[in-house]
N, C-alpha and C positions, 0 to 999 in steps of 0.2 A: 548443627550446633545449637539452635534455639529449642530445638525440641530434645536435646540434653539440656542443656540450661533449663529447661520448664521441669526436670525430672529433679534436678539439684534446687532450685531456689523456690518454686511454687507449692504452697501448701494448705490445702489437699489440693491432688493432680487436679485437673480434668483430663487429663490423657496421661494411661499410667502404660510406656514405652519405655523399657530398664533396658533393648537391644538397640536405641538410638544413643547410649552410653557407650556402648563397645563399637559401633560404627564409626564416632570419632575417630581420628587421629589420637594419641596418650599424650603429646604433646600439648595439642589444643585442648585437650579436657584438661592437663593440668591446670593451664594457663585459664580456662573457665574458674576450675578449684579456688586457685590462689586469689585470684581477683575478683571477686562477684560481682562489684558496682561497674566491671566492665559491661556489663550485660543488663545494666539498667536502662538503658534508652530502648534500648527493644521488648520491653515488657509488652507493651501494647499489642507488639507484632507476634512474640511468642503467643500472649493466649489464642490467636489469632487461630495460628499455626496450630495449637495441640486442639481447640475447639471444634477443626475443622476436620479432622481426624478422630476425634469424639467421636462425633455425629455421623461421620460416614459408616464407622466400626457400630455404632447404637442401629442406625437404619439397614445394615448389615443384616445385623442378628436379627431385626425383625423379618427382612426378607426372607434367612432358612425357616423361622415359625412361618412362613408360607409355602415352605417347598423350596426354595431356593438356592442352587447346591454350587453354581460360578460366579465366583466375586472377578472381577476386570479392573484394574487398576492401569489407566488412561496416563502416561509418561510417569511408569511406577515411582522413575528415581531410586531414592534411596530409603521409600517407604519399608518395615519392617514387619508388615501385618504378617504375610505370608509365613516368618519366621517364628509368630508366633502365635499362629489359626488357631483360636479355640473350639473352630465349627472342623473337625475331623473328616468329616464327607467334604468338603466344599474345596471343592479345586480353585486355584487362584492362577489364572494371567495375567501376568505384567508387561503390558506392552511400552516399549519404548526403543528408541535410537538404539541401535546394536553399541556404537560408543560408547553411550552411556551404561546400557547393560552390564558391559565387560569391564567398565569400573567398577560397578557396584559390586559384582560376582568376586573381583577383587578383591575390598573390602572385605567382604563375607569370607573369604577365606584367612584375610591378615587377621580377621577378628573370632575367628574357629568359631564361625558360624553357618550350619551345615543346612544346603537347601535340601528341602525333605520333598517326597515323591509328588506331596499335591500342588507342586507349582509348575507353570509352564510357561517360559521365558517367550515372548510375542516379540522378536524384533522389525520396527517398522521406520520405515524415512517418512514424516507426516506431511513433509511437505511435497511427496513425489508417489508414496503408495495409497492404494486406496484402503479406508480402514474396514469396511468391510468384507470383502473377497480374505482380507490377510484375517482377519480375527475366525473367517468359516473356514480358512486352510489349518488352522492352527486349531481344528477339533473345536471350536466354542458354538454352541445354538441355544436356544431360548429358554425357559427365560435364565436371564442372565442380571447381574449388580451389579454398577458402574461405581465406580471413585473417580473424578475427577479434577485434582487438587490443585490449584499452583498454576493455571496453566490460562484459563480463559483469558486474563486480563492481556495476555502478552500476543493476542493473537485477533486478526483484524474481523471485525461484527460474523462477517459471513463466513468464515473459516469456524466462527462456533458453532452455529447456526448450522452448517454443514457436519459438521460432527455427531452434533445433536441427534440430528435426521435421521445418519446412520448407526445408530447407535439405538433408535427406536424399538426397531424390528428386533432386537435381542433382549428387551426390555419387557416385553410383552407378559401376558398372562401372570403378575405378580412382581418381576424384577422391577429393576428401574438404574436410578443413576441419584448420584451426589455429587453438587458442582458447586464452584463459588464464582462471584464474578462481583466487578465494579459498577457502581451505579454512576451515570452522571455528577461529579465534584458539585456542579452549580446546585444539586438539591440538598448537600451536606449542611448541617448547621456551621459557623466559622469554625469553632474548635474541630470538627471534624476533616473540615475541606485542608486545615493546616495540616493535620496530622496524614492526609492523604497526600498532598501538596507534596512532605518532605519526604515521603515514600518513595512517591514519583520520580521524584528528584535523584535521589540513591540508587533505583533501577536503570533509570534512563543515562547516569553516570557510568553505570555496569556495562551498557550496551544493548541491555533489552529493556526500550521504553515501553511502557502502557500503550495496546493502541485500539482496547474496546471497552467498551460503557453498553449497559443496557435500563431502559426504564422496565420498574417490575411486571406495569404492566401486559407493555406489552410483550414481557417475554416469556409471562405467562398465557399470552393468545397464543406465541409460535410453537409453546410445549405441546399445548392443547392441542393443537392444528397439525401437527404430527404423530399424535397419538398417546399421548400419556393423560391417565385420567385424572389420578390424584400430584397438588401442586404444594407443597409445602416449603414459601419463602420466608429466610428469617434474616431479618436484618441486622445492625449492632445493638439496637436496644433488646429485640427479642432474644438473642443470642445471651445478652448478659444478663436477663430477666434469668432464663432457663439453666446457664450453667456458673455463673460468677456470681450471683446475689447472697451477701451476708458473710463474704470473703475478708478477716483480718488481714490479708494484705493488699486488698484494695485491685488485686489484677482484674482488670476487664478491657473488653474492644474497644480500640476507636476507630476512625476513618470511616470509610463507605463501603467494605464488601460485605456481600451479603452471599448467603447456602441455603442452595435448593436442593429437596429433594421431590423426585419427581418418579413417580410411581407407573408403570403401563398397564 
């Protein structure tokens, strides 16, 4: 919904997604339509949301100017790269929950939107398979481009950390990964820590509270120390330095997360 919202009210894009328009429901995009100022309290979180998608699709293409031909898409959702790969060679797996898969594949068909040859559906239980062995059964090897969107903050320090690690070894020689994640609230400036604060608040009402924070730095030792050379942290000022500056309506980040990209 916000990344249709960001297609309908934001302008110019940062993240130009015209198949997250047909993924809606027609009813809820109506109701988007009719009412825009519904959709105002979440501006923040929108650019958030399309920025982070940006940069993954930006760091993307720099990876094939390296050779590099599998993008991996780490609890794909209802992500729509796949659907509309401008990189022709480059096969994409989408790993995520077989439940969740079979909704999306749904979707994609209420919306006569047809998966085309270079995807390969990775279904995994993350909390009970291991992700490597599944991602080498499913045809993937090195190097390889990680997307990893949405997902860090809901999962505890060492569950990322463990991810990470496995996800190394297919990163190698040129690939890498794209991740975002929460810093510690207490180094927020106030307006920031609020704007996190009522985030928090919203998810952990949903059912899935926030249960990891990282300091940058040191989570640019644990990159390093498992093998990734190049560290590329950007935080919300950087973030709105590089893709929201000199915007007539004013959209840019708040709160605490920050995206890395992290190069092998």
């Amino acid at each position: 919904m916000r990344r249709a919202a960001h297609q309908l009210f934001d302008h110019p894009l940062v993240h130009d997604d015209p198949l997250a328009l047909r993924m809606v429901a027609e009813a809820d995009l109506a109701a988007l339509r009719a009412d825009p100022n519904a959709a105002a309290d979440s501006r923040a979180l929108r650019a958030f949301l399309a920025v982070r998608s940006r940069l993954a699709e930006d760091a993307l293409a720099d990876a094939v100017a390296r050779g590099v031909r599998r993008y991996v898409l780490l609890g794909a959702g209802l992500d729509t790269f796949a659907y509309r790969n401008p990189h022709p060679d480059v096969r994409v797996f989408e790993v995520d929950h077989p439940d969740t898969q079979a909704m999306k594949r749904r979707r994609l068909a209420d919306a006569g939107v047809a998966a085309p040859n270079g995807v390969t559906y990775v279904a995994i239980d993350f909390a009970t398979d291991a992700l490597g062995p599944t991602l080498r059964t499913a045809g993937l090897d090195a190097p390889a481009f990680f997307a990893w969107l949405g997902v860090t903050p809901y999962l505890e320090p060492d569950t990322v950390l463990a991810t990470l690690d496995a996800v190394a070894p297919f990163a190698a020689a040129g690939g890498g990964v794209v991740f975002d994640y929460s810093v510690p609230p207490t180094s927020l400036s106030p307006e920031r820590r609020r704007a996190f604060a009522a985030l928090s608040a919203r998810v952990a009402a949903a059912g899935e509270p926030f249960r990891s924070a990282f300091e940058p730095s040191a989570l640019r030792a644990t990159l390093e120390r498992i093998g990734f050379r190049t560290i590329d942290d950007l935080g919300p000022d950087e973030l709105n330095a590089r893709y929201f500056v000199d915007r007539a309506d004013g959209l840019a980040i708040m709160g605490g997360a920050h995206l890395v990209t992290a190069i092998g």
